[in-house]
VMD Tcl script that draws the C-alpha trace (Angstrom):
set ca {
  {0.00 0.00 0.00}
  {1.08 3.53 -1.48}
  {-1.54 5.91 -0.51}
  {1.21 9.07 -0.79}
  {4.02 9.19 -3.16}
  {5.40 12.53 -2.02}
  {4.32 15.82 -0.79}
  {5.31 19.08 -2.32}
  {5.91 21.71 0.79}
  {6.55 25.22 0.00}
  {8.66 26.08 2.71}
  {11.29 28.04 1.03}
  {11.30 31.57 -0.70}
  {11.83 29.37 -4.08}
  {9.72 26.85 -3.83}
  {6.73 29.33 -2.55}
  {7.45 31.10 -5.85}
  {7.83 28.30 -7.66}
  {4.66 27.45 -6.67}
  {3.32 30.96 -8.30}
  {5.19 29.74 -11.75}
  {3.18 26.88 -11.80}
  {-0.09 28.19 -11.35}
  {0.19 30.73 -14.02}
  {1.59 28.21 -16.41}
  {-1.32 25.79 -15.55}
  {-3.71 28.91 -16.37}
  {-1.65 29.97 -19.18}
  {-1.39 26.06 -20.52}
  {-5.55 25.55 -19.90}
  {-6.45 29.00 -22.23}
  {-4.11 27.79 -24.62}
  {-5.79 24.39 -25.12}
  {-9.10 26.17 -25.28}
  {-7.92 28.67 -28.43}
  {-6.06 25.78 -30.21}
  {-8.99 23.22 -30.27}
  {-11.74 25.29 -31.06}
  {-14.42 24.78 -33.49}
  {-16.51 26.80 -35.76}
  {-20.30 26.25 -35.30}
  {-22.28 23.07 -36.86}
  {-23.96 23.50 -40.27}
  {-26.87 21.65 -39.34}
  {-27.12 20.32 -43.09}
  {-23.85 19.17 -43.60}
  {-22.99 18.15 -39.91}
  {-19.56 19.49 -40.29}
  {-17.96 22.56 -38.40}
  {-16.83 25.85 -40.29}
  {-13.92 27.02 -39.10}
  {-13.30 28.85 -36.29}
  {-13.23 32.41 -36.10}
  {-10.97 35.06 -33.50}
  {-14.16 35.19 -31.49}
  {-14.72 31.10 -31.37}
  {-11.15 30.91 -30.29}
  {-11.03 33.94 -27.52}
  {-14.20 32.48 -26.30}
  {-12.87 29.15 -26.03}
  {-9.64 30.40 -24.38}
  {-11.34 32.34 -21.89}
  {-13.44 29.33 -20.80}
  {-10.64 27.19 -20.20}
  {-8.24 30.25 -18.99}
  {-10.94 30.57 -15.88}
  {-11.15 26.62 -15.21}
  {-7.26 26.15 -14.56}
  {-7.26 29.45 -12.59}
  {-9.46 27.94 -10.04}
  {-7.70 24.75 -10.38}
  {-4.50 26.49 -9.63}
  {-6.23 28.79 -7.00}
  {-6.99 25.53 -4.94}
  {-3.86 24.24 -5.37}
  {-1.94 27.53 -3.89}
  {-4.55 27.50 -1.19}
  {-2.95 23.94 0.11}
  {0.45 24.79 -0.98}
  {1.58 28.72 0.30}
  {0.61 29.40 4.18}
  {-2.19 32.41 4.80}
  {0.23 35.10 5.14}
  {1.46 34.69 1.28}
  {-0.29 35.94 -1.15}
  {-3.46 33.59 -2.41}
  {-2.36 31.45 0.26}
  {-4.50 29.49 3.14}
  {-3.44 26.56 4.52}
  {0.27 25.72 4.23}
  {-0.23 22.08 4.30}
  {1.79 21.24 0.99}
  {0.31 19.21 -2.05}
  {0.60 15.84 -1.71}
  {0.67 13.33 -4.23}
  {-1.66 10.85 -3.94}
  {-1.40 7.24 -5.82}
  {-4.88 7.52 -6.04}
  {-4.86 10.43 -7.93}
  {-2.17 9.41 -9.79}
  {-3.80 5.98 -11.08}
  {-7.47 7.71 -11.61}
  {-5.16 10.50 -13.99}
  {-3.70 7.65 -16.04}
  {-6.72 5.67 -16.40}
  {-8.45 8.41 -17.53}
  {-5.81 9.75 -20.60}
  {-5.62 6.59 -20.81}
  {-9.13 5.59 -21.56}
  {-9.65 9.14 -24.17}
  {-6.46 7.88 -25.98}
  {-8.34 4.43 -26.83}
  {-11.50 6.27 -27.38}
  {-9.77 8.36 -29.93}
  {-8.01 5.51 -31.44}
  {-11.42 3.79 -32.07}
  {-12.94 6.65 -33.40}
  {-10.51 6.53 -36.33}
  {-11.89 2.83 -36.51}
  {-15.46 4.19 -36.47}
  {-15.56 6.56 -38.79}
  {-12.77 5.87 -41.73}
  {-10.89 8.82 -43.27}
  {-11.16 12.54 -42.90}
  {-14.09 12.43 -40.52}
  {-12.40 9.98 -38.75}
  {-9.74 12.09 -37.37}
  {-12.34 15.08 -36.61}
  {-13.91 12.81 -34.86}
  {-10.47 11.90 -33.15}
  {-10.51 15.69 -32.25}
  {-13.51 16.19 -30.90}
  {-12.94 12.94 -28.45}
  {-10.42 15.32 -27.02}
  {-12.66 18.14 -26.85}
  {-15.68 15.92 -24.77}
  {-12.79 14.69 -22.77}
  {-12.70 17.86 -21.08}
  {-16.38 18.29 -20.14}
  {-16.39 14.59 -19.29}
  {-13.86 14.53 -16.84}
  {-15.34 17.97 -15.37}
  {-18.93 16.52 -14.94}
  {-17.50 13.60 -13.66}
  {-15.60 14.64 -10.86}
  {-18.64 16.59 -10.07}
  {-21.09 13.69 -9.79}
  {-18.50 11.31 -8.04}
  {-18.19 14.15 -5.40}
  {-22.04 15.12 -5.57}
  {-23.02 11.46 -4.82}
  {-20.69 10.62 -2.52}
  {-22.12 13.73 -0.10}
  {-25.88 12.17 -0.88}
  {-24.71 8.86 1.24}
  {-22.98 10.42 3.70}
  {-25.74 12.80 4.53}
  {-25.23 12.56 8.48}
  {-21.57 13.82 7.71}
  {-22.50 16.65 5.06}
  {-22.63 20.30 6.38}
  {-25.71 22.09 4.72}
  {-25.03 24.89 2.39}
  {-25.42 27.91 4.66}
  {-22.64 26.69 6.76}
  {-19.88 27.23 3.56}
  {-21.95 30.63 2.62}
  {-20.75 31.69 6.20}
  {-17.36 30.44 5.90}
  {-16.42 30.52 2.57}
  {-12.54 29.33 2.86}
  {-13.77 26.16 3.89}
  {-15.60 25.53 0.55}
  {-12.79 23.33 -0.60}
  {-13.50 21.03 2.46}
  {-16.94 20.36 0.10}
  {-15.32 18.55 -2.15}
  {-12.08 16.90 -1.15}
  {-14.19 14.53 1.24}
  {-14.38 11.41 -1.01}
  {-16.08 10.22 -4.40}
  {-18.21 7.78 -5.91}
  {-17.73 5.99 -9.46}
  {-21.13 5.77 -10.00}
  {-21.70 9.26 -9.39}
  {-18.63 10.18 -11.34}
  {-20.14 7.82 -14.45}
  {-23.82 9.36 -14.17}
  {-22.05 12.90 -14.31}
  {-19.77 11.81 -17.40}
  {-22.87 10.78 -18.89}
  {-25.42 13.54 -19.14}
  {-22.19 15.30 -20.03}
  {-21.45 13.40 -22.78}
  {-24.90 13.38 -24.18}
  {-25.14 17.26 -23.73}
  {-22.25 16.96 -26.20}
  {-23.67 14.48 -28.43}
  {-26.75 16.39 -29.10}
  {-24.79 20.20 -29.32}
  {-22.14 18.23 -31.66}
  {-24.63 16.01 -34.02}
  {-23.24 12.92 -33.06}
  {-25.36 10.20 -32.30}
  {-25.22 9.38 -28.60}
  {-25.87 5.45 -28.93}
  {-23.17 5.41 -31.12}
  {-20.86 7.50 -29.62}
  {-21.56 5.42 -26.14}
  {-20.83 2.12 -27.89}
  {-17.65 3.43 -28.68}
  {-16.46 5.19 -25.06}
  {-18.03 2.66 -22.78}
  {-15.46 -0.08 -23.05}
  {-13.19 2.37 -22.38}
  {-14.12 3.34 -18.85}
  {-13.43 -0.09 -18.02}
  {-10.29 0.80 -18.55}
  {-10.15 3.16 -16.64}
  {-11.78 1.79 -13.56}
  {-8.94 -0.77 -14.15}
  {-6.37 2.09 -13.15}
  {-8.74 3.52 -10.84}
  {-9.17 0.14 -8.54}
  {-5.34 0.03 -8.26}
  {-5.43 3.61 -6.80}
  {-8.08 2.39 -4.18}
  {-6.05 -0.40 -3.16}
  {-3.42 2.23 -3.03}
  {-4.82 4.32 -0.77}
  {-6.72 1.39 1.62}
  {-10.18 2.51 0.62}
  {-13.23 0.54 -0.99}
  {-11.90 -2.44 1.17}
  {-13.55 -5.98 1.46}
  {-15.27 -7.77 4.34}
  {-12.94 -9.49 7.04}
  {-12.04 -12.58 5.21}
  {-11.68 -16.31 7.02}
  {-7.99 -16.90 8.15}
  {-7.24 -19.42 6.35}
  {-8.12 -17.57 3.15}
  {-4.97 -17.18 0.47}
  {-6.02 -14.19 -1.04}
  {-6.77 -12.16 2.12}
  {-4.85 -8.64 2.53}
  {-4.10 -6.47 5.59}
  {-4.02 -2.76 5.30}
  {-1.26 -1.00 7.80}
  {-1.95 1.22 10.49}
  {0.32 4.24 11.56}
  {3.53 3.71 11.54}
  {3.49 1.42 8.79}
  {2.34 3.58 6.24}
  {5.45 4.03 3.49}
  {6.05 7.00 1.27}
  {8.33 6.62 -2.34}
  {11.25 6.87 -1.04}
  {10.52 4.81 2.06}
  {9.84 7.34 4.64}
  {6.68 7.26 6.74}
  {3.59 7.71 5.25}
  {0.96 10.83 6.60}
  {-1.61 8.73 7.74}
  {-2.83 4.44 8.30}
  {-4.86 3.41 5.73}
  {-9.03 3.86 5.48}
  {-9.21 0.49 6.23}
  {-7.15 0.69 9.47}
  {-8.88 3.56 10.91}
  {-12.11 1.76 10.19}
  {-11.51 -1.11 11.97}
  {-9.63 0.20 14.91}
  {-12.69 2.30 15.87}
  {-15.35 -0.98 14.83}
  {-16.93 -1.96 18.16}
  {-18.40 -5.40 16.75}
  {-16.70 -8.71 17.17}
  {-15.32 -11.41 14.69}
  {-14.52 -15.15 14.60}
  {-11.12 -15.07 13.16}
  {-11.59 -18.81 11.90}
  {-14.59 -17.99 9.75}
  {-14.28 -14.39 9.82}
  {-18.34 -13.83 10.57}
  {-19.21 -10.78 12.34}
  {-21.36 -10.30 15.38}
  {-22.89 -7.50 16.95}
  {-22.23 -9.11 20.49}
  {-19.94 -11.16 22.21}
  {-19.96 -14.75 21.21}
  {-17.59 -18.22 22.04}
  {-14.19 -17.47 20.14}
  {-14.28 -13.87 19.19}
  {-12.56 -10.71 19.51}
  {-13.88 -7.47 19.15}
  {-12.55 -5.93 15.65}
  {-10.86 -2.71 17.12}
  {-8.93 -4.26 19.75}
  {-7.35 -6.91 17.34}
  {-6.80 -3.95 14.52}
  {-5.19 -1.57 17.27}
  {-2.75 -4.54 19.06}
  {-1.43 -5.98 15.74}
  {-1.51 -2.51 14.24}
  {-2.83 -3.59 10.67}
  {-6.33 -5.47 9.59}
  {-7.72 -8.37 9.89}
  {-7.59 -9.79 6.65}
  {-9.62 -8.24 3.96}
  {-11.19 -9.45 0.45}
  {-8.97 -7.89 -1.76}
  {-12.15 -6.40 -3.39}
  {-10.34 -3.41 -5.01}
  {-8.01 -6.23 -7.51}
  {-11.01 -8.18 -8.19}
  {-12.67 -5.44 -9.26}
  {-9.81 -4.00 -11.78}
  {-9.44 -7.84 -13.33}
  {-13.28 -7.85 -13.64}
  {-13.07 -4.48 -15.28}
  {-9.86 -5.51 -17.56}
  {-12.02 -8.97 -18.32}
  {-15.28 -6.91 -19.33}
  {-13.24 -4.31 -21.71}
  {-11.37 -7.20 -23.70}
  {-14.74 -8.79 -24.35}
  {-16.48 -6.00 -25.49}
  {-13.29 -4.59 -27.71}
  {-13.96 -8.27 -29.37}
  {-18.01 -8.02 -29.92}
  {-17.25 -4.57 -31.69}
  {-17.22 -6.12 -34.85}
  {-20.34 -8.44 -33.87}
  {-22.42 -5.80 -33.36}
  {-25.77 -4.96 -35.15}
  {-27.44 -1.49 -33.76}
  {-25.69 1.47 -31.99}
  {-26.08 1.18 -28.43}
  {-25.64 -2.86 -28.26}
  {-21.91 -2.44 -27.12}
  {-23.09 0.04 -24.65}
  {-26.01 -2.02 -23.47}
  {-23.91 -5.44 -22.90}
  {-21.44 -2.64 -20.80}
  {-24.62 -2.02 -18.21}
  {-25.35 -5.40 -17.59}
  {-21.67 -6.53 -17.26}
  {-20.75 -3.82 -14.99}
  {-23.96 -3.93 -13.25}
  {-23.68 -7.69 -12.05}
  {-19.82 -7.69 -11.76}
  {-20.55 -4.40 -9.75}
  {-23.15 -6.19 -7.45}
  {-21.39 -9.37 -6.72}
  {-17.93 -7.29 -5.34}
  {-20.47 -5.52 -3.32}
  {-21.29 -8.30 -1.72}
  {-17.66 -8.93 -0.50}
  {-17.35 -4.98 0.74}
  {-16.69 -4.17 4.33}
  {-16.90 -0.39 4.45}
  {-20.64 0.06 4.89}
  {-18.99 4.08 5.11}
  {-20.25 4.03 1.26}
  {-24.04 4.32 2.02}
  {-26.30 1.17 2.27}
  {-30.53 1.26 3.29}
  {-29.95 0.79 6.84}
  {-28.07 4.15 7.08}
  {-30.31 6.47 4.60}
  {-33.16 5.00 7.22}
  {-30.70 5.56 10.06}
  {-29.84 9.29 8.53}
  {-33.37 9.81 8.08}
  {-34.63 8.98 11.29}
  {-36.57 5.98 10.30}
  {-35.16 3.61 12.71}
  {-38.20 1.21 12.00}
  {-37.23 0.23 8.54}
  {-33.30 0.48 9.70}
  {-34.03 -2.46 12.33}
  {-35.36 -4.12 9.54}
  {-32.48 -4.07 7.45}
  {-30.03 -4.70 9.63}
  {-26.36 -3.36 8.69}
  {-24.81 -6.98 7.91}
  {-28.11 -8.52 6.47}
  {-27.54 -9.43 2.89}
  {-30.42 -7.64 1.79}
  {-29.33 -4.29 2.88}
  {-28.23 -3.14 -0.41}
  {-26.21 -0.50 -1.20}
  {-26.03 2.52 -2.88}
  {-24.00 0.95 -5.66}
  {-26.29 -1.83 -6.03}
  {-29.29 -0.27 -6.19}
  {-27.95 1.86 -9.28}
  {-26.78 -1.58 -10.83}
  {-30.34 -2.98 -10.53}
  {-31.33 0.28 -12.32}
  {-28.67 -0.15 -14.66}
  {-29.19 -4.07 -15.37}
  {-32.40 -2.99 -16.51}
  {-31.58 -0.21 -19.04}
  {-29.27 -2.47 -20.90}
  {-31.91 -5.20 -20.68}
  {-34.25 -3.02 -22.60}
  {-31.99 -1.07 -25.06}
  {-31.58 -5.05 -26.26}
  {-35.33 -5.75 -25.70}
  {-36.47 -2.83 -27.90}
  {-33.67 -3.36 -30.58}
  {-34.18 -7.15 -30.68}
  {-35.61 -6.57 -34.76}
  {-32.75 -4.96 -35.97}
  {-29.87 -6.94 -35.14}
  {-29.29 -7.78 -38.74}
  {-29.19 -3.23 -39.75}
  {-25.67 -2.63 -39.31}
  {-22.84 -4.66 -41.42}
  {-19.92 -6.60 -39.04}
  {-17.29 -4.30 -38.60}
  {-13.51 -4.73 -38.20}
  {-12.24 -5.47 -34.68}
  {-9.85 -3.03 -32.88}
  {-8.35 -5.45 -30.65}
  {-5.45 -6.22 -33.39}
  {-4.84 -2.17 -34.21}
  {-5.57 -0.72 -30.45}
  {-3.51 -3.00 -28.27}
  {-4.27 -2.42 -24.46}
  {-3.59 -5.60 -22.97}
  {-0.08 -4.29 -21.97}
}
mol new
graphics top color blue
foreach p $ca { graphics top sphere $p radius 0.5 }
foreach p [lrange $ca 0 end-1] q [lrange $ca 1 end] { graphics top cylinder $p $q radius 0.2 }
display resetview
């Protein structure tokens, strides 16, 4: 475990300027990207874009100019202390693996996207259409950090301050969204992004979506590895004798890059050592009392100073991921209506989505009993009780939901899966298997 690969401290003169540099080159770098991949606007009858003029271009530049400054606003707010200029907190940037694997799943995942749309849609308007991947990358990735972070404060409702409270103290606004995310949320925001696009851009959403979804199973590939990175999304306490079973570190064991001590134990750890249920190490079932042959969770956690050991949830997840994106690169050229690849995608995801759920341990991610806990309905919370296998969670709740979208996008288009001709496979031209 990895959760911090360095932390960048401006504690010098230089480095505090240094730290200036940066943020006007990551302002100056964002307005640049904006002017050089503008577009003229659509000619509805051709469905192509006229070039763009000054105006398209300032306007574009502008946009983007303002995103990176706040980007680069929060980042000097962490980095400089309150007495610099644009400073706040002084606490230094750090690194996180997370981050770091969720970035490089994501470029990534819009590299492969581009590289199919050159598959999708031969010649010239193949590599416009390689362009404007790039361009819905932006808006993608902006909607969904949005609705990971939006969703993750809906189930944690008992642990979100209401809106008034950052109106009143508005330097703590960037505590609002640094608390945690949820892929689902994140996926949902992505999207009604991307079909925003779609519909401003002419491009058929269906087909479009047949074409991106594989690739944010890539990227969830990435993005599991930064969980398991940083401790979080961990599994139910496992049976001793299981092979696969993982402990996460507590303080003190925590390791940086370069081998130094880590800033913090893992989620996991801190979990645990506050859990006041008990466990049978042997079998690894969890009671809410004392029973023959078990210890209570947070005294083992706290005296061996790691976890019990976990379902390695996070690794299953990124092979199930890796397993779902090879099949679907293959049934590209199988397919027979837009929207079939995207379809198979829901259903996948949605049962490999709910069967890792059921091997979770960090009820922290929002589950019936606590929305009926957080809401005060402590009828219906008794009656889903927290380790009951019926108290679903968020996550599979939206896969139910999800499991049945697919299902009909198949249903409906069940007639026409002789309309579109077999098309060539990317799997020999794309490699991603590594």
């Amino acid at each position: 475990m990895l959760p911090v690969l360095l932390k960048l401290v401006a504690d010098t003169p230089l480095s505090m300027w240094l730290m200036y540099a940066l943020a006007l080159a990551l302002a100056g770098y964002s307005a640049w990207s904006g002017y050089m991949g503008a577009l003229g606007p659509l000619d509805p009858k051709t469905q192509k874009f006229a070039p763009p003029k000054p105006a398209d271009r300032y306007q574009r530049a502008a946009i983007f100019g303002v995103i990176g400054l706040v980007i680069a606003r929060v980042g000097l707010y962490f980095a400089l202390p309150s007495r610099m200029f644009l400073g706040g907190r002084g606490e230094g940037i750090p690194i996180h693996t997370y981050g770091v694997m969720l970035g490089t799943g994501f470029l990534t995942a819009v590299w492969l996207a581009s590289r199919l749309a050159l598959k999708e849609w031969p010649g010239k308007e193949g590599e416009k259409k390689k362009e404007q991947i790039y361009d819905l990358a932006f808006w993608v990735f902006i909607a969904g950090i949005g609705g990971a972070m939006l969703l993750f404060r809906l189930v944690n409702l008992s642990e979100s301050r209401p809106l008034s409270f950052y109106l009143a103290n508005p330097t703590r606004l960037v505590d609002c969204v640094t608390g945690g995310m949820v892929f689902y949320g994140g996926l949902i925001g992505a999207a009604l992004a991307a079909y925003f696009w779609s519909r401003a851009n002419g491009v058929n959403f269906l087909r479009l979506a047949d074409l991106a979804i594989p690739t944010v199973s890539l990227g969830q590939c990435f993005g599991r590895l930064g969980c398991f990175s940083a401790g979080c999304c961990w599994g139910d306490v496992a049976p001793s004798h299981f092979a696969l079973g993982v402990h996460f570190p507590g303080p003190g064991l925590v390791k940086g890059l370069f081998g130094g001590q880590g800033p913090a134990s893992s989620l996991a750890y801190q979990s645990q050592a506050s859990d006041p249920k008990w466990v049978v190490e042997e079998t690894g079932q969890i009671f809410d009392q004392m029973v023959p042959g078990a210890v209570r969770i947070s005294d083992w956690a706290i005296q061996h100073g790691h976890t019990l050991p976990v379902y390695p949830t996070q690794m299953l997840e990124s092979l199930g991921q890796f397993t779902i994106l090879l099949v679907l690169l293959a049934l590209r050229s199988q397919r027979r209506f837009h929207g079939q690849i995207f379809a198979f995608w829901l259903m996948a995801y949605a049962v490999l989505r709910s069967t890792i759920e059921l091997f979770r341990g960090d009820f922290e991610r929002g589950t019936l009993h606590g929305l009926f806990q957080t809401r005060g309905w402590t009828a219906l919370a008794e009656a889903f009780p927290l380790t009951a296998w019926y108290n679903l969670s968020t996550s599979q709740i939206i896969s139910i939901c999800m499991f049945a979208f697919g299902a009909t996008l198949l249903v409906r288009n069940r007639a026409r899966f002789g309309a579109l001709p077999a098309l060539p496979s990317p799997v020999a031209q794309a490699p991603v298997a590594g």
